[in-house]
matplotlib code that plots the C-alpha trace (Angstrom):
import matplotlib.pyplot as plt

x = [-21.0, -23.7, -22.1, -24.1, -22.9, -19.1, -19.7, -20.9, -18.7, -15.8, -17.3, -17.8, -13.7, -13.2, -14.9, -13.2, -9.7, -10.7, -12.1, -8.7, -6.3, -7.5, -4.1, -4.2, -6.3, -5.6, -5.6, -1.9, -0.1, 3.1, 5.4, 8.3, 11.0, 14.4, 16.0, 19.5, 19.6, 16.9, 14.1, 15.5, 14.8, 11.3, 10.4, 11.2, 9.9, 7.1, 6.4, 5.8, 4.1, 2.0, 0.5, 0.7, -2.0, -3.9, -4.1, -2.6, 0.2, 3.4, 5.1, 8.6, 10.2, 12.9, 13.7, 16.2, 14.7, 11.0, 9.6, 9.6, 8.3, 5.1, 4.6, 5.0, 3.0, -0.1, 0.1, 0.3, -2.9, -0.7, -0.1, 1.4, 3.0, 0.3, 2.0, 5.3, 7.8, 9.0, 10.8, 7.6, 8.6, 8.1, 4.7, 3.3, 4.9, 2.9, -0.1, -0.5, 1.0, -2.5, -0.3, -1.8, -5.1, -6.7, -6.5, -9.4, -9.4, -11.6, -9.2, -6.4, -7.7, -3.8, -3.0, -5.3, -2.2, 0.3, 1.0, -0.6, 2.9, 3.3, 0.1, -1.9, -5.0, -2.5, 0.2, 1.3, 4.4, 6.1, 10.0, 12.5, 16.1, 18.2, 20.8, 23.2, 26.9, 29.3, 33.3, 36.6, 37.4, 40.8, 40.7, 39.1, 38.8, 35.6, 35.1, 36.4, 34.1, 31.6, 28.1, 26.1, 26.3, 27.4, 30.6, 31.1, 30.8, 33.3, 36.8, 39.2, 37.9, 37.8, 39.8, 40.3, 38.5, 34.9, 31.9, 28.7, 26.3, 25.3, 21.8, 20.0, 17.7, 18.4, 21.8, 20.3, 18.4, 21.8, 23.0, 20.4, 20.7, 24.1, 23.4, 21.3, 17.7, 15.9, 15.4, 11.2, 11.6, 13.1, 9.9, 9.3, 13.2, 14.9, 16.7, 18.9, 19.9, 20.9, 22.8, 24.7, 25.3, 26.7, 28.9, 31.1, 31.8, 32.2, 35.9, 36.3, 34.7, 36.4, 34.1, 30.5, 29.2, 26.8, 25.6, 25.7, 28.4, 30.4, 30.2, 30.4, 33.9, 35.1, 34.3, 35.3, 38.6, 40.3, 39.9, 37.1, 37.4, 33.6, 30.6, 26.9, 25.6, 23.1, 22.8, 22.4, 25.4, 27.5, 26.5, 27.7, 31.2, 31.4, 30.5, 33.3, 35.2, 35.6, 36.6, 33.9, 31.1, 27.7, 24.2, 21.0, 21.1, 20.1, 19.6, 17.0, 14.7, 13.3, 10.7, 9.8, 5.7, 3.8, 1.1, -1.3, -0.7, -3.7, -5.5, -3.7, -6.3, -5.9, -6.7, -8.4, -6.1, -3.0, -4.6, -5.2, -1.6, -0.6, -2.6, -0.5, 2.3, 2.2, 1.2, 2.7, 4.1, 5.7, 7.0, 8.7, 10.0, 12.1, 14.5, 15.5, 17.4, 18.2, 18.8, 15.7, 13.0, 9.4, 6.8, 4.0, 4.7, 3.1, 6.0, 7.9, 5.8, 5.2, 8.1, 10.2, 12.5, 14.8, 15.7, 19.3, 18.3, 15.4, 18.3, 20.0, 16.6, 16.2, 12.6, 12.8, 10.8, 14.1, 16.1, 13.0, 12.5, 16.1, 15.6, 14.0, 11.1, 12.3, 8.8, 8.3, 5.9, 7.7, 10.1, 7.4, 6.1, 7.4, 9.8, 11.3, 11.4, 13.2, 15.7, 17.0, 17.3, 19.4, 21.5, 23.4, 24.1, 25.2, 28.0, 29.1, 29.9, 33.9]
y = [-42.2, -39.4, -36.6, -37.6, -41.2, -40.0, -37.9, -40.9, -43.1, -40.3, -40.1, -43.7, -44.1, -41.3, -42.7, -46.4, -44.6, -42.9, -46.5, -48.1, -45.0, -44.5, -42.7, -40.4, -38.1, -39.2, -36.6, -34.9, -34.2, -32.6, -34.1, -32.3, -34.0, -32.7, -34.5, -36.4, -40.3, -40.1, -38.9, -41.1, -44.0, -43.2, -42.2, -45.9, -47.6, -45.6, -42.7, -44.2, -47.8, -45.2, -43.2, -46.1, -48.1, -44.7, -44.1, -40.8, -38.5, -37.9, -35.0, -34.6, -31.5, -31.0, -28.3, -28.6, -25.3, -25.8, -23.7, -20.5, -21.6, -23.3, -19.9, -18.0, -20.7, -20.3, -16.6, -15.8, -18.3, -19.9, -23.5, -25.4, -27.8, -30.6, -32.8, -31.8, -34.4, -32.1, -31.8, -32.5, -29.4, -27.5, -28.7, -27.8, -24.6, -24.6, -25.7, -22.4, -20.0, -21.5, -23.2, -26.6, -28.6, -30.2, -33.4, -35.9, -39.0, -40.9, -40.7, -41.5, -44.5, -45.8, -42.9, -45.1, -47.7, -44.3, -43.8, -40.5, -38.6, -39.3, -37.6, -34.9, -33.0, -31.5, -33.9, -38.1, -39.5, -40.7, -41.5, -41.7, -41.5, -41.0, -38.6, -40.7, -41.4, -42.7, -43.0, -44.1, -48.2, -47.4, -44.7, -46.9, -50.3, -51.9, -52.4, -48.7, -46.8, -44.3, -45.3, -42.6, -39.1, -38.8, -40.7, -38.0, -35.3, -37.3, -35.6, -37.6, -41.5, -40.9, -38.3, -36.9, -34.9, -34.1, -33.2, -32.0, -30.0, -26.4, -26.7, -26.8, -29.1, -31.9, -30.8, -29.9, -32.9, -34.6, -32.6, -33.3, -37.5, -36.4, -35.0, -37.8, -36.8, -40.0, -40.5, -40.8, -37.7, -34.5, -32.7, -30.3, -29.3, -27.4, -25.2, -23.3, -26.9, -27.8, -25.0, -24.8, -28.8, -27.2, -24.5, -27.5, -29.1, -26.1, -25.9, -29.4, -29.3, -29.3, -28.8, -27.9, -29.0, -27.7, -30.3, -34.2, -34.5, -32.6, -34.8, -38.1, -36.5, -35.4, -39.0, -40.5, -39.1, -39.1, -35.2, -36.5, -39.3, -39.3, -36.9, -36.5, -37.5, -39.4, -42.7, -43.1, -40.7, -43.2, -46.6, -44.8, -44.5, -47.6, -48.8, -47.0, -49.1, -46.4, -47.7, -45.9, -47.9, -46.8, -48.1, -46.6, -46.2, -42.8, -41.6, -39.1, -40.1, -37.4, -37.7, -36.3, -35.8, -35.5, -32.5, -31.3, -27.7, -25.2, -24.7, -27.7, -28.4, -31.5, -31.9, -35.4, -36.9, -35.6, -37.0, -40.3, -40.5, -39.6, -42.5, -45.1, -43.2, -44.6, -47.9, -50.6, -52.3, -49.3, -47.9, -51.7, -51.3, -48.0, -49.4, -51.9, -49.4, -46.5, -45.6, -44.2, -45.9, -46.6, -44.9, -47.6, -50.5, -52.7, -52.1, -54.4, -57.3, -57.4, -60.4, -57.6, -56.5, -59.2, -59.2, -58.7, -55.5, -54.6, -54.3, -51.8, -49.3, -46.6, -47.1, -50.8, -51.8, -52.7, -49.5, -46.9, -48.5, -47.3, -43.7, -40.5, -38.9, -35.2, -33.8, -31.3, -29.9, -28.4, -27.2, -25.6, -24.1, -20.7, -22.0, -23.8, -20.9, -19.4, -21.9, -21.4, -17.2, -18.4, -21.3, -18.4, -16.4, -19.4, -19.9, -16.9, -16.5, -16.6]
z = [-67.6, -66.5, -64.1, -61.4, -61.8, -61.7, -58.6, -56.7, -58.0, -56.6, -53.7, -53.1, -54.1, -51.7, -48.9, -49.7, -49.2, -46.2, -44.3, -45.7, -44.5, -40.6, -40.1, -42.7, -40.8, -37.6, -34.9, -34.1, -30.6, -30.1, -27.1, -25.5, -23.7, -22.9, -25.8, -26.5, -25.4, -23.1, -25.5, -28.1, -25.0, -24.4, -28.2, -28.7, -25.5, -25.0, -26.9, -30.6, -29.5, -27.5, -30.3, -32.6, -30.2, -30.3, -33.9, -33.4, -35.6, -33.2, -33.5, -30.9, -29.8, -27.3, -25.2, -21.7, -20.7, -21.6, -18.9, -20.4, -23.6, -21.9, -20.3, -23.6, -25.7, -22.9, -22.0, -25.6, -26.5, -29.2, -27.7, -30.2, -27.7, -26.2, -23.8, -21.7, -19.8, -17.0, -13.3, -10.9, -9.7, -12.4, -13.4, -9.7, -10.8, -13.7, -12.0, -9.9, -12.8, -14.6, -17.3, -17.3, -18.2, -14.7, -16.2, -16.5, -14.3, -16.8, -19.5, -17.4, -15.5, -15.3, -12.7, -9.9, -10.3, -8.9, -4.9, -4.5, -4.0, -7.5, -8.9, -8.7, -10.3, -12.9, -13.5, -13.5, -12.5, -15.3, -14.6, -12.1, -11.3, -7.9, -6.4, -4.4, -2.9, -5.2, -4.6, -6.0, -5.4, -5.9, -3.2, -0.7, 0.6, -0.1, 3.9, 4.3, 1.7, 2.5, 2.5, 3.8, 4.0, 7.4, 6.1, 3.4, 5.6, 8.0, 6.3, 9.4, 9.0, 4.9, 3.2, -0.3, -2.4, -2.3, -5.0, -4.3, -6.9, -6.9, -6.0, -3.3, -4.6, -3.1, -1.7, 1.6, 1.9, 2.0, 4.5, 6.7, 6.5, 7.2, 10.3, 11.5, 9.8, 8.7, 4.5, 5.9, 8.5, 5.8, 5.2, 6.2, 5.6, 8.3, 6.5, 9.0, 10.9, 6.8, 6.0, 9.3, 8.3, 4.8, 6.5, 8.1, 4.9, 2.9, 3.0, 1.7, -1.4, -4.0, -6.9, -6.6, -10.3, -12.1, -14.9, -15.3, -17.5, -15.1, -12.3, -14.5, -15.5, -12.0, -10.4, -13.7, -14.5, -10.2, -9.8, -6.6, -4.5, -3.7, -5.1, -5.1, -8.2, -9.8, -11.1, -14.2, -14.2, -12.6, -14.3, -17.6, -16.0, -14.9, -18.0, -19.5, -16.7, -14.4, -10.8, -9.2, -6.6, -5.3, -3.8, -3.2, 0.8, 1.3, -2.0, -2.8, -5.5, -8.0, -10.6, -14.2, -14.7, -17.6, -17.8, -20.1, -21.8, -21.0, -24.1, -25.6, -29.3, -28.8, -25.3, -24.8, -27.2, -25.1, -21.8, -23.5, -24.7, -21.0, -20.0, -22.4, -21.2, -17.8, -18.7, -16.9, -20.4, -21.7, -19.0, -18.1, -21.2, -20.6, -18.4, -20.8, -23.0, -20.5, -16.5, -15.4, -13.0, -14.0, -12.2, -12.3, -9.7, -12.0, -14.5, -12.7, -12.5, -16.3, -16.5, -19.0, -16.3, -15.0, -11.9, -11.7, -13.6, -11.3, -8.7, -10.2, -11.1, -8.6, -8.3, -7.7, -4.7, -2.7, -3.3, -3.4, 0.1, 1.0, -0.2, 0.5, -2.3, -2.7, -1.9, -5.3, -3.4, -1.0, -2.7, -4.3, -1.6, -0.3, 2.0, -0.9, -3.2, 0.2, 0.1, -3.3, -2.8, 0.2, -1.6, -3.9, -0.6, 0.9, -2.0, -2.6, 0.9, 1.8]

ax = plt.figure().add_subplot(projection="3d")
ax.plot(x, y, z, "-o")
ax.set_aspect("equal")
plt.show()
């Protein structure tokens, strides 16, 4: 065979492989979620049918503290992270520290199916879960329970021990339904009526917890009779058979959202992959293996969610109805930033 035969011939054999291998030099994105059972959840529900659809190379990393590392990563020009699962709080942070690509509404036509508090130029709505009341059912009758937070701040009509966490976020937006502010009429918080709500109940908590597991053990285990917590939280003890009750009347719901790193390589790619993200099938199918609400309405009219499972998702129709949104926004705002400098006053206080 002549040398220039043999080069075409390699070429040809090169270009065969490359038509018959579309993934071997697919593009690659990096994801970052805060890891353990719920990144394992969405790897499988969402994350890997979503870059398989794509065509794209997934790489994962986890961090629970990822903010400082998006700063680093973007202030440094060395982004090697592409799309980031975060509080919605932190990625309107993000938005005004410059740390995240204005995303692109043509390649993320799936955000027209989000209410607009759920989206914004920088960031998507992607999961939910709820802060709400749960109690002891061997502490109280079911007729006798506490149901709202006006109940829990009521220490003569239902004793015992009491939980709330060490943040203000969205501790004072509890105290405020419990002193008669509607779930629809919190924002914009008043702060000093909150607080001076906080001041009465002070003395009777017994714990304020600091981290999930913490207050799954304190309800779990007896050492509280009622606590603040949030739901998936609670549906894992009670899976464990824990005698513990709750519902979603007055709970506050919070979101994660998925944003774009500024000067992300890979930056169309990553908005398409947010896009499949937030698609109504995959995000129905989240809910089927862990605690957390889809963000897309249409995820639960996709037939994959059954209803008596519906019931129990804090996003649900029914229950978000029930609820307040904690508005990331304002807590992002300079009165929120307020707020926090005053929460660690506020507990350190005798």
């Amino acid at each position: 065979m002549s040398t220039s035969r043999s080069t075409a011939f390699k070429l040809a054999s090169l270009a065969l492989l490359i038509s018959a291998s579309p993934l071997a030099f697919s593009e690659e994105i990096t994801f970052v979620s805060q890891g353990g059972a719920y990144q394992e959840a969405q790897s499988k529900a969402i994350l890997e049918p979503a870059a398989k659809k794509l065509g794209l190379t997934l790489k994962q990393d986890s961090s629970p503290k990822a903010y400082p590392i998006i700063k680093t990563q973007v202030e440094s020009g060395k982004v090697s992270w592409d799309v980031v699962d975060l509080p919605t709080g932190d990625c309107i942070r993000g938005q005004q520290e410059g740390l995240f690509e204005k995303l692109d509404p043509a390649l993320i036509p799936n955000a027209a199916k989000l209410p607009d508090n759920l989206k914004d130029d920088y960031s998507v709505g992607y999961i939910s879960y709820s802060t709400v009341l749960a109690y002891r059912t061997d502490a109280f009758e079911e007729d006798a329970a506490p149901r709202t937070w006006a109940d829990f701040w009521d220490t003569q009509k239902f004793p015992g021990q009491r939980s709330l966490r060490n943040l203000p976020r969205p501790t004072l937006e509890i105290a405020l339904m419990a002193d008669g502010v509607a779930p629809d009429q919190l924002y914009p918080l008043d702060v000093d009526r909150a607080f001076r709500k906080l001041e009465a109940i002070k003395p009777d908590i017994a714990t304020w917890w600091t981290s999930g597991g913490q207050s799954a053990q304190l309800i779990s285990d007896g050492e509280v009779d009622m606590i603040q917590a949030w739901n998936g939280r609670i549906t894992a003890v009670q899976a464990d058979g824990a005698p513990v009750a709750f519902d979603y009347d007055q709970g506050v719901l919070e979101t994660n959202s998925l944003c774009v790193l500024k000067g992300s390589r890979h930056k169309e790619a990553a908005m398409k992959f947010v896009n499949e993200a937030i698609d109504a099938t995959l995000q129905a199918a989240l809910p089927m293996i862990i605690d957390y609400g889809p963000l897309n309405p249409e995820a639960f009219e996709t037939g994959t969610i059954p209803a008596e499972r519906a019931a129990k998702l804090p996003s649900a129709p029914e229950n978000l109805s029930r609820q307040a949104v904690l508005s990331a926004q304002w807590w992002a705002s300079q009165a929120g930033i307020e707020a926090e400098e005053r929460w660690l006053s506020f507990l350190q206080k005798k």
